[in-house]
C-alpha positions, -999 to +999 in steps of 0.1 A: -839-195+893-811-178+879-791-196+897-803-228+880-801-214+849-765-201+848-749-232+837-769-238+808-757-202+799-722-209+808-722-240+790-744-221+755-719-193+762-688-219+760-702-235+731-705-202+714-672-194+723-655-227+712-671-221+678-664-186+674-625-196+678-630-226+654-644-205+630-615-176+635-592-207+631-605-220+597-607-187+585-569-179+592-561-212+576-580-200+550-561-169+550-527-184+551-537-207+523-550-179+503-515-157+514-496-187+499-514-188+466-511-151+463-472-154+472-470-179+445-485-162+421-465-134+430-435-157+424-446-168+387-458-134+377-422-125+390-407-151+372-428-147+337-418-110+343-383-116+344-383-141+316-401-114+294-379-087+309-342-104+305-342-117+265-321-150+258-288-142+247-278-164+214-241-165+215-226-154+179-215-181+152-180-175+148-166-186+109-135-202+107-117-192+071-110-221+052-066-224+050-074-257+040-064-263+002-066-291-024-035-308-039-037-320-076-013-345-096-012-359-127+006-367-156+022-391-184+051-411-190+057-424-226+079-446-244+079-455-279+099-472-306+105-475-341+125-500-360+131-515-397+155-543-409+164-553-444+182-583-458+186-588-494+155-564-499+152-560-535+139-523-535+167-513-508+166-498-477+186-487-445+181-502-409+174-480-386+159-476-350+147-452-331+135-446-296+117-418-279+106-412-245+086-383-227+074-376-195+047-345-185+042-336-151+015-314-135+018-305-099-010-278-080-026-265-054-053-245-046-075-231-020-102-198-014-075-173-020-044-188-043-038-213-072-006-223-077+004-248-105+036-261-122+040-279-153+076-302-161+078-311-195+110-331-211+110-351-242+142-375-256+148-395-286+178-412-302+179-432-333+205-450-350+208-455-392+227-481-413+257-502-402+270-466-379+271-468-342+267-436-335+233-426-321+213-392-334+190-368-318+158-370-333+139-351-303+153-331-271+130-307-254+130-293-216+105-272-202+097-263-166+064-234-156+052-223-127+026-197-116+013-181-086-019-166-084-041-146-057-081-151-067-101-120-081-130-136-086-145-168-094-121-187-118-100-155-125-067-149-103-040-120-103-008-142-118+024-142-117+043-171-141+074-177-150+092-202-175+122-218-188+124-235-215+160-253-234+172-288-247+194-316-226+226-320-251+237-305-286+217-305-315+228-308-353+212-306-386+223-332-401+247-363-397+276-345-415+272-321-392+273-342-362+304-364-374+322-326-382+312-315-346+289-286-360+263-279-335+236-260-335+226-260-306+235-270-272+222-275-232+215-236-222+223-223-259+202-210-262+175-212-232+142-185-230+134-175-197+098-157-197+087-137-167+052-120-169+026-105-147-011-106-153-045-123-151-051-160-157-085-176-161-081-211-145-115-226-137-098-264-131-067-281-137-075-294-170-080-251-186-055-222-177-054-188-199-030-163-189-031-127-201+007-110-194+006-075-204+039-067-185+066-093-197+099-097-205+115-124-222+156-131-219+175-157-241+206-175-227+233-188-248+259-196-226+282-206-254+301-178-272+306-199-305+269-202-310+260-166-296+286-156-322+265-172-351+232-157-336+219-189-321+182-183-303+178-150-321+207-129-302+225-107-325+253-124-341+289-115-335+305-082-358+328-102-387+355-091-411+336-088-446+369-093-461+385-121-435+356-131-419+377-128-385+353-123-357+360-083-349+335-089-317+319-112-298+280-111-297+266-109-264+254-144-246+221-129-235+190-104-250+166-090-235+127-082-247+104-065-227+060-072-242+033-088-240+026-130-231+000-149-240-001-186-227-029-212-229-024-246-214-049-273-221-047-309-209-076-334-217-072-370-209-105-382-225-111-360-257-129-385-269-128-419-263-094-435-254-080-403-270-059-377-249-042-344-257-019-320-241-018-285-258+005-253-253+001-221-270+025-190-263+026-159-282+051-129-275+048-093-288+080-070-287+070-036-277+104-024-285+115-034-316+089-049-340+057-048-322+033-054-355+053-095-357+046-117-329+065-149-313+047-180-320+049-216-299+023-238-304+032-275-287+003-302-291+008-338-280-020-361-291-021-397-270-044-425-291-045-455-267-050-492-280-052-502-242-042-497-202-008-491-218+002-493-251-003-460-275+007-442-300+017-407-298+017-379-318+039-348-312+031-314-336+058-284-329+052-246-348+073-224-340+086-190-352+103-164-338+109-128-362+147-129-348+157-160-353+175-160-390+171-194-407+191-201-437+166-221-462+202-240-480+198-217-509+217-189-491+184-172-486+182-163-450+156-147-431+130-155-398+107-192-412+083-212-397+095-239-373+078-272-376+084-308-362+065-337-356+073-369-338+051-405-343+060-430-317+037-464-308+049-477-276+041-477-235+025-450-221+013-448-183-010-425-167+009-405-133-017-396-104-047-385-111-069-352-124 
């Protein structure tokens, strides 16, 4: 009987058996799986860990300084004439023509840390009279600035400037002068040469205001006939009162150490079709004379009918305590300087502002 049933507990035994390991099998699949999931976990938790742990690095904005600078050029070139003719003119009169030319030049640069700006200034004019050939100065000015300046702050720079300022050929008072060869002046007699450091307010090419409190100022007269009459101010030469032989040359230069004041202004659309170009200098001796100050004021006014045609206006004060002007009375003594110039003719704007 046992006999006959052993194989059905063999086979219930097999079956048991077969299921047990099925089971065990699906259960370490199970486990694996589970082992897989847990590893990658592990492997994010790792990963958020270690993105948490090590912080992105932002790499550091270098600045590059600005060397870069801006150029600036402008200017004017003028050229005007004046001419009258008479011919069996009742009330009378004398021919005469006259031209005069100009020409103002503004170079500069600047960038974060220096402005640096020149100014060239030259003005000619000739004009003939009656049935003469000769030719007579009626205008001759030279002048040539530059400055160099390291920025403070803002529009306000630490300057240095320096100018020179003279006249192309020799000058005369009058005609009869000119015909007996009496000059009084000539090319570097005299010419000022200013030298000043300071602070200059420059907040665009059109405005500049310099303050010099340490300056000098040096006059030039290279030649020893006009030094000896005192030409530009230098002391004249030592004379015989009795003979009026020269006993001693004067000296052909002078030398002032001050204060400098220069303003520069250059508009080219005051108002409408109107333009004007303006230079103020004053000069204080602290030497000699401190309470009277050296006066230049320079204005040239440009009233445009078109493009090209205009008429210019030039307005020169001057004066200067050691310069001795005789009045033609014999009164002599330091005067004001003045001269003006009217000119209709081509003018032509040079670059831009």
């Amino acid at each position: 009987m046992i006999l006959k049933k052993l194989p059905k507990f063999i086979l219930v035994c097999m079956i048991l058996l077969i299921s047990i390991s099925a089971i065990a099998q699906t259960d370490s699949t199970i486990a694996q799986t589970d082992s897989t999931i847990v590893k990658a976990d592990s492997t994010i938790v790792q990963t958020d860990s270690k993105s948490i742990i090590e912080p992105q690095v932002t790499p550091k904005k270098v600045r590059n300084r600005d060397t870069t600078g801006l150029w600036s050029f402008f200017g004017t070139s003028t050229i005007a004439t004046n001419q009258s003719q008479f011919s069996n003119w009742q009330q009378g009169g004398i021919n005469s023509i006259s031209i005069t030319t100009g020409l103002n030049l503004n170079l500069g640069f600047t960038n974060q840390t220096i402005s640096w700006q020149s100014v060239l200034d030259m003005n000619y004019g000739l004009s003939l009279q009656g049935n003469t050939t000769n030719w007579y100065k009626n205008d001759d000015r030279v002048s040539l600035s530059t400055k160099l300046g390291l920025k403070a702050r803002k529009s306000w720079f630490y300057t240095i400037i320096t100018s020179c300022s003279t006249q192309f050929q020799a000058g005369y008072n009058s005609i009869d002068d000119q015909i007996l060869g009496i000059s009084a002046s000539n090319f570097f007699a005299p010419a000022t040469f200013i030298s000043s450091i300071g602070i200059d307010f420059n907040p665009s090419p059109k405005l500049s205001a310099f303050i010099g409190p340490l300056s000098s100022k040096n006059i030039i007269v290279r030649d020893q006939q006009l030094a000896n009459l005192g030409v530009g101010g230098i002391p004249s030469a030592e004379v015989d009162i009795i003979t009026g032989a020269i006993i001693k040359d004067a000296a052909k230069t002078m030398s002032e150490m001050g204060g400098y004041v220069k303003v520069q202004f250059n508009e080219p659309r005051v108002i409408k079709n109107i333009s004007i170009q303006s230079t103020l200098e004053f000069f204080n001796n602290y030497l000699r004379n401190p309470t009277r100050i050296d006066v230049n004021i320079q204005n040239d006014i440009i009233l445009r009918l078109n493009e090209y045609i205009s008429t210019t206006i030039t307005l020169n004060l001057k004066y200067d305590d050691d310069v001795i002007i005789d009045d033609g009375s014999g009164r002599k003594g330091p005067r004001i300087q003045f001269m003006e110039v009217l000119g209709v003719g081509l003018s032509i704007n040079l670059g831009k502002m």
